[in-house]
C-alpha positions in Angstrom: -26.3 -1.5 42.5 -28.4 -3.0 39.4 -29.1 -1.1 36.7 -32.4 1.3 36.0 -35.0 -1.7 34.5 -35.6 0.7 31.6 -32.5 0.2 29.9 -32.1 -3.6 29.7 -32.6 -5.0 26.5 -35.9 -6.0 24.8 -37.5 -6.7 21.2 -38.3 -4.6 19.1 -42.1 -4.7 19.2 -43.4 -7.9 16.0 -39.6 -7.7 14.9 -39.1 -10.8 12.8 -36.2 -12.1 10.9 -36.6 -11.0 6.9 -33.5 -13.3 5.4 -31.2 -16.0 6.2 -27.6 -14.5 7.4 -25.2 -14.7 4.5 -21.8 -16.5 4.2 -18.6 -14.5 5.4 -16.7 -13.3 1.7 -13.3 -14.7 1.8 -10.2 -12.8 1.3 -9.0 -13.1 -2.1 -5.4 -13.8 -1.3 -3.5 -13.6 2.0 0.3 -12.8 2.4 1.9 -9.2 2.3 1.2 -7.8 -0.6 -0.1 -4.6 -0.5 -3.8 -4.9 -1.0 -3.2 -6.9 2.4 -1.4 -4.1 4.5 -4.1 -2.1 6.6 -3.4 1.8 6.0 -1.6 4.2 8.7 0.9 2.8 10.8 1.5 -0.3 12.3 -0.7 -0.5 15.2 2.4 -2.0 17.2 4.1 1.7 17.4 1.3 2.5 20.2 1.7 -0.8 22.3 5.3 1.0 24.3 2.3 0.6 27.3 0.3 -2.1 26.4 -2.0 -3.3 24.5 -5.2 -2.3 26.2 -5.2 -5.1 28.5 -8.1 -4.4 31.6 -10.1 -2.1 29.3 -13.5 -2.9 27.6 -15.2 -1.4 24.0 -18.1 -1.7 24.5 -19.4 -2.0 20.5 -23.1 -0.6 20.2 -23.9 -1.8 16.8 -25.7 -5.1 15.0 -24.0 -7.6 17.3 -20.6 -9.4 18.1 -20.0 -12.6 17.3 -18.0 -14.9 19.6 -15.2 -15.5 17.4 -11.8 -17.1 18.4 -9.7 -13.9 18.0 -11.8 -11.8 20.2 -12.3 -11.6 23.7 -16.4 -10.4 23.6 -18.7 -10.6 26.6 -22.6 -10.4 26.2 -24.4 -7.3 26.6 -27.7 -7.7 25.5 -30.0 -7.4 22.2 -32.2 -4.5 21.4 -33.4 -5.9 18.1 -34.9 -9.6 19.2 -34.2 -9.4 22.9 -31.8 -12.6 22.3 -28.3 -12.0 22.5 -25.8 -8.7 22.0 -23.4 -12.5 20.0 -25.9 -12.5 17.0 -24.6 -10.8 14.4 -26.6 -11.4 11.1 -25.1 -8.5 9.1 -21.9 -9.0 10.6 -20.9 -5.2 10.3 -20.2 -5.0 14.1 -18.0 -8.0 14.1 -16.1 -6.3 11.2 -16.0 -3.1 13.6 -15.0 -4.8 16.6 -11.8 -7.0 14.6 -10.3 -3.6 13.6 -10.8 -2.5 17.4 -9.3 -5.7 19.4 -9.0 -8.9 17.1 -5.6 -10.8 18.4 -3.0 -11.1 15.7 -2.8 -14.8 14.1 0.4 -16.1 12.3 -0.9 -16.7 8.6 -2.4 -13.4 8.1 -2.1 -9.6 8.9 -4.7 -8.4 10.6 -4.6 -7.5 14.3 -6.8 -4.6 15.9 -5.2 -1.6 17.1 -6.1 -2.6 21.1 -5.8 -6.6 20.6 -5.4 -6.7 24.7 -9.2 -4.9 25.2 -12.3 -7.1 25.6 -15.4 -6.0 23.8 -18.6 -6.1 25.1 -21.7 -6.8 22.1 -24.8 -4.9 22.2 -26.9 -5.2 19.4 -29.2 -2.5 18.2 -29.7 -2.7 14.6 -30.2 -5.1 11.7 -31.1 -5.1 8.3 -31.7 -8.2 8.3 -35.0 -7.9 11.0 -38.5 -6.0 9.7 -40.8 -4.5 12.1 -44.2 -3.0 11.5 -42.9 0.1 9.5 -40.5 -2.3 6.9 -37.4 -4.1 7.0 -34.6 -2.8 8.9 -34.7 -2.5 12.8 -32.9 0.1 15.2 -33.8 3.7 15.7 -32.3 7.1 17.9 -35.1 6.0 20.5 -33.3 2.5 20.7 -30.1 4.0 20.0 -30.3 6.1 23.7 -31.4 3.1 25.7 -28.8 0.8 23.9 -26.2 4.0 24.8 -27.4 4.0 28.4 -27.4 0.4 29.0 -23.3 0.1 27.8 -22.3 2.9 29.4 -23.9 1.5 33.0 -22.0 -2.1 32.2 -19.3 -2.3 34.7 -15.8 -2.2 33.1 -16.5 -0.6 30.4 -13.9 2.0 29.3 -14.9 3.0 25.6 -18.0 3.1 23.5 -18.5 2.4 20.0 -20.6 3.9 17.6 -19.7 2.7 14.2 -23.4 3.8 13.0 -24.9 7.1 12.1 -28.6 7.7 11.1 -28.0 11.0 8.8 -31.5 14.1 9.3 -31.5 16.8 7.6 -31.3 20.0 9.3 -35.4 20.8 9.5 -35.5 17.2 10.6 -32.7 17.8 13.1 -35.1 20.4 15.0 -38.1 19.6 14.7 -39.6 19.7 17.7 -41.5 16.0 16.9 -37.8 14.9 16.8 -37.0 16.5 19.9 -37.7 13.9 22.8 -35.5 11.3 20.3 -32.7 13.2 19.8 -33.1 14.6 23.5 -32.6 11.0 25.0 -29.8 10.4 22.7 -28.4 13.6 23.9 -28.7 13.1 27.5 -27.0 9.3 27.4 -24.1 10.0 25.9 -23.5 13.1 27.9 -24.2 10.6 30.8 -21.6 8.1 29.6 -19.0 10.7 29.3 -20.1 12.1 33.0 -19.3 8.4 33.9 -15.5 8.2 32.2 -17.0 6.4 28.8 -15.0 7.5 25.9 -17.6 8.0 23.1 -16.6 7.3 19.7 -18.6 7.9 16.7 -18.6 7.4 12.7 -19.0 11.0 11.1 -21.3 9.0 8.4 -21.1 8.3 4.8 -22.3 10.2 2.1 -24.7 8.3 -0.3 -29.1 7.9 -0.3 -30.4 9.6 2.6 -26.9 11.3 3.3 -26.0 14.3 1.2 -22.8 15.4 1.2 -22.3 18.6 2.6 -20.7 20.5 0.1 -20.5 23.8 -0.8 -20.8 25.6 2.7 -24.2 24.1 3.2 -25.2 21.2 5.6 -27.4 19.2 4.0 -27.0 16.4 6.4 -26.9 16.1 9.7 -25.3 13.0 11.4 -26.4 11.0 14.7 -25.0 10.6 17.0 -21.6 12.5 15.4 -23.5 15.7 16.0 -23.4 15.3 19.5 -19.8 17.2 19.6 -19.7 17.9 23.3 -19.6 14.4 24.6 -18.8 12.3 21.2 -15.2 12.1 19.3 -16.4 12.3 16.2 -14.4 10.4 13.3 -14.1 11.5 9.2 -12.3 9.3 6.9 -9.2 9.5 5.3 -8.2 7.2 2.4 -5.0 5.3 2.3 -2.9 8.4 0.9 -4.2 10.1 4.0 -6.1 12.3 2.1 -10.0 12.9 3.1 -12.0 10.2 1.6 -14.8 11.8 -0.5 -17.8 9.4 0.9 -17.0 10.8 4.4 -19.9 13.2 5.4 -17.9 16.5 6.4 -19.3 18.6 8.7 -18.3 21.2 11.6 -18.6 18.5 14.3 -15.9 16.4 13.0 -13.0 16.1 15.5 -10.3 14.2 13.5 -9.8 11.4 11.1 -8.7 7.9 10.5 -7.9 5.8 7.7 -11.2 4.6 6.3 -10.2 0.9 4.5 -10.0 -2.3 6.2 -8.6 -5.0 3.7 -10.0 -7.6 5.9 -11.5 -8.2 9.2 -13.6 -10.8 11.4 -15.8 -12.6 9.7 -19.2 -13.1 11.9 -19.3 -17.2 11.0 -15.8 -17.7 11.9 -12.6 -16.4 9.5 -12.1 -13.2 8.3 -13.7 -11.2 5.4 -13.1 -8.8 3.0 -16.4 -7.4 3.1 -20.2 -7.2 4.3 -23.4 -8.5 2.5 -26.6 -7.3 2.5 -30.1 -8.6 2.9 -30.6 -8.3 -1.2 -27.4 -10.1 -1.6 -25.5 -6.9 -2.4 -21.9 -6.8 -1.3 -19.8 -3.8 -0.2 -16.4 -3.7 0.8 -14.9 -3.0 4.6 -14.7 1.0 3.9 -15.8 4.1 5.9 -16.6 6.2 8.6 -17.3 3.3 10.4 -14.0 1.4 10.2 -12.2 4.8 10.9 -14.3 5.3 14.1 -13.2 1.4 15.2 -9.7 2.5 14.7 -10.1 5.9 16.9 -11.8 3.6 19.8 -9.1 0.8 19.8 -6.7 3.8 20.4 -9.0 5.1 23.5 -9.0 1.8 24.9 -4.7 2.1 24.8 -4.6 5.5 26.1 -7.5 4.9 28.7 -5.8 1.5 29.7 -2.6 3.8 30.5 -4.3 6.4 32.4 -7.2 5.0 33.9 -8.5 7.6 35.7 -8.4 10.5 33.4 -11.9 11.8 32.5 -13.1 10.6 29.1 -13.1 14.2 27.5 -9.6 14.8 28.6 -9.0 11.1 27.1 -10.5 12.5 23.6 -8.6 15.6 23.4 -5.6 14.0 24.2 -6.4 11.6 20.7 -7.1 15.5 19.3 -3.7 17.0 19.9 -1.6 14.3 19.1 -3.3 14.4 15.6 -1.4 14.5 12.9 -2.2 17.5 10.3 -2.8 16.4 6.4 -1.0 18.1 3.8 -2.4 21.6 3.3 -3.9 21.8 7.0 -2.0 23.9 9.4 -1.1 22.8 13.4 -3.8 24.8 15.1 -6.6 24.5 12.7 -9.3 22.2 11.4 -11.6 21.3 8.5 -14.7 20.0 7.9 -13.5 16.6 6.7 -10.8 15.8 8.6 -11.5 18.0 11.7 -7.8 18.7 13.1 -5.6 15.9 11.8 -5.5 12.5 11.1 -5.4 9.7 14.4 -1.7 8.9 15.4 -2.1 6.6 18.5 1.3 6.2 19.0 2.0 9.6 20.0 -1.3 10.3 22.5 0.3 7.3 24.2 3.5 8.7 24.1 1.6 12.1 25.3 3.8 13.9 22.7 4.0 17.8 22.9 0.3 18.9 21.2 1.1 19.6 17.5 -2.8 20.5 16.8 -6.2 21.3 18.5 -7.9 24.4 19.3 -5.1 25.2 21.8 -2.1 25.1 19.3 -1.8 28.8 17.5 -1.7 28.6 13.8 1.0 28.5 11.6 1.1 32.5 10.9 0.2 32.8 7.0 3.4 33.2 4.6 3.9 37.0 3.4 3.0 37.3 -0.2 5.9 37.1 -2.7 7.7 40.0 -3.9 6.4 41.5 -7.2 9.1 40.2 -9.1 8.4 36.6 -8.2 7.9 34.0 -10.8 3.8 33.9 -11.8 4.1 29.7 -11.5 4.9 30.1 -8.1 2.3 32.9 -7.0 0.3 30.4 -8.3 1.2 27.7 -6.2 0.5 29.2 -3.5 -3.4 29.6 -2.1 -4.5 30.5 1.0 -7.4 27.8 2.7 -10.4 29.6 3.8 -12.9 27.9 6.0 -16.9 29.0 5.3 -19.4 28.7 7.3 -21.8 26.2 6.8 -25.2 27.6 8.3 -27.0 28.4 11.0 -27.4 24.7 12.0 -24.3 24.1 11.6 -22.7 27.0 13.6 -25.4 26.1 16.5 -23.5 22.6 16.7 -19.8 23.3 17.2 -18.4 22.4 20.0 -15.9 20.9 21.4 -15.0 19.1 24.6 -12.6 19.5 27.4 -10.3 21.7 25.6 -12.3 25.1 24.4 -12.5 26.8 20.9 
């Protein structure tokens, strides 16, 4: 059967193109110096099954290109009604190298599932205007963009490298409400269907407050959609949470946030993206750590192929490995419970976190006589609740809090 007319992709309504698509930004230097290595660990510890081969990503996001080291079908273009392989900004190119580019023998970058195809929807731009400014792609968009790849036969795991921060009045007001409802309702119908749904938690920075403090400030789409969305914090390359990643209650678990280089959306890789003004900014964020967390759905769904996709996200939960100063069993606001370690949900290692793993039991407090350096050194971590909001939005799929 076809799919529901509704959902194919269109134009955006007097969209027009506002700027010429800029130049890729070479890498500086290539070779193995450090600056080169991608953080974590080598993505080749989680190929023992494979290397995604049969599965398809399907990348929601401002197009991928049809570059050598990618195998990329396709799937249609919400912003000009053209084609999902224009990629002006080149951000979901970038997104979609980390998730599947094929390794190459003068340079180090490979993507952690280099055997998955990706399939290319765009649905934003900076570079397109519409009638209310520059800049195209909204939540209405979003959902029928959402619906229409999780329909496309094949595909195994979505996406979402994008997040469109409200605040929390914003978040429910009821003008918002049919928006956000649709959004709602297609991801919970891709995850229904076996789509793993991955999303950026968002970066902090103008029209994305950090939530600090106990207080959400800002409210991230689609992340917020815990139920049927892995939602993905960054880490930086110590493994420590990256302070531009938005924190929040729905965040499920982290990945490293940096990408020293990726595809470039003219052909080649880069070492960054450039805007519209002209303004560059390097390959860092939620964004990158999301693409990371989907390549590894694509390895474990490509080894278990019939598991549903929630069971497939907790599974990326468990094997989580805690940061320093997070104990097994319990999770924080910026890195959820741990940080991704692919190689052992393919391994489908023992769980070491997750709501299901008991926390470590708190140490007993030192005898009166110990040193005051080390009573000091010691600290108990105490989790606050952010708000009302906040607490409304917890959830958490397949395995119960």
């Amino acid at each position: 059967g076809g799919r529901c007319c509704v959902y194919e992709p269109d134009a955006v309504p007097d969209a027009r193109r506002l700027a010429p698509c800029p130049e890729p930004l070479a890498p500086v230097a290539t070779g193995f110096g450090l600056g080169d290595l991608p953080p974590g660990p080598d993505p080749a510890a989680a190929w023992t099954a494979g290397r995604g081969e049969g599965q398809v990503v399907a990348v929601v996001d401002t197009g991928v290109a049809a570059v050598p080291r990618l195998g990329v079908q396709d799937g249609g273009d919400f912003v000009a009604g053209d084609s999902g392989l224009d990629d002006c900004d080149g951000h979901g190119t970038a997104v979609a190298g980390v998730i599947a580019a094929a390794p190459a023998p003068d340079d180090l970058l490979v993507g952690v599932a280099p055997g998955a195809r990706v399939l290319a929807v765009r649905q934003t731009s900076a570079f397109w205007g519409g009638p209310d400014g520059p800049g195209v792609g909204d939540v209405t968009t979003l959902a029928r963009a959402v619906r229409h790849a999780a329909q496309t036969p094949g595909v195994g795991v979505l996406a979402l490298a994008l997040t469109a921060c409200r605040t929390p009045a914003e978040a429910t007001d009821p003008a918002a409400a049919p928006a956000l409802g649709a959004l709602r309702a297609a991801l919970r119908q891709a995850a229904d269907r076996g789509v793993v749904v991955v999303a950026a938690a968002g970066n902090t920075g103008p029209g994305c407050a950090p939530n600090t403090g106990g207080e959400v400030r800002s409210v991230p789409v689609p992340a917020w959609f815990g139920d049927d969305v892995l939602a993905v914090g960054a880490v930086d390359d110590a493994g420590a949470p990256d302070p531009s990643s938005l924190a929040g209650p729905w965040v499920d678990l982290a990945a490293p946030g940096r990408a020293p280089t990726s595809l470039a959306a003219r052909g080649g890789l880069t070492t960054g993206l450039a805007g519209p003004d002209g303004a560059t900014t390097p390959l860092v964020g939620t964004s990158f750590a999301a693409a990371r967390v989907a390549g590894a759905a694509a390895l474990l769904r490509a080894q278990e192929p019939e598991t549903p996709a929630r069971e497939i996200a907790a599974a990326l939960v468990r094997s989580a490995a805690p940061p320093p100063g997070l104990a097994p069993g319990t999770r924080d606001d910026a890195v959820g419970y741990g940080v991704l370690d692919a190689a052992a949900a393919v391994r489908g290692d023992p769980p070491r976190t997750g709501p299901e793993v008991s926390p470590e039991p708190a140490e007993a407090p030192p005898p009166p006589s110990a040193p005051v350096g080390w009573i000091a050194g010691g600290g108990v971590l105490l989790l606050v609740g952010a708000s009302l909001v906040a607490a409304a939005v917890r959830r958490r799929r397949g395995v119960a809090e």
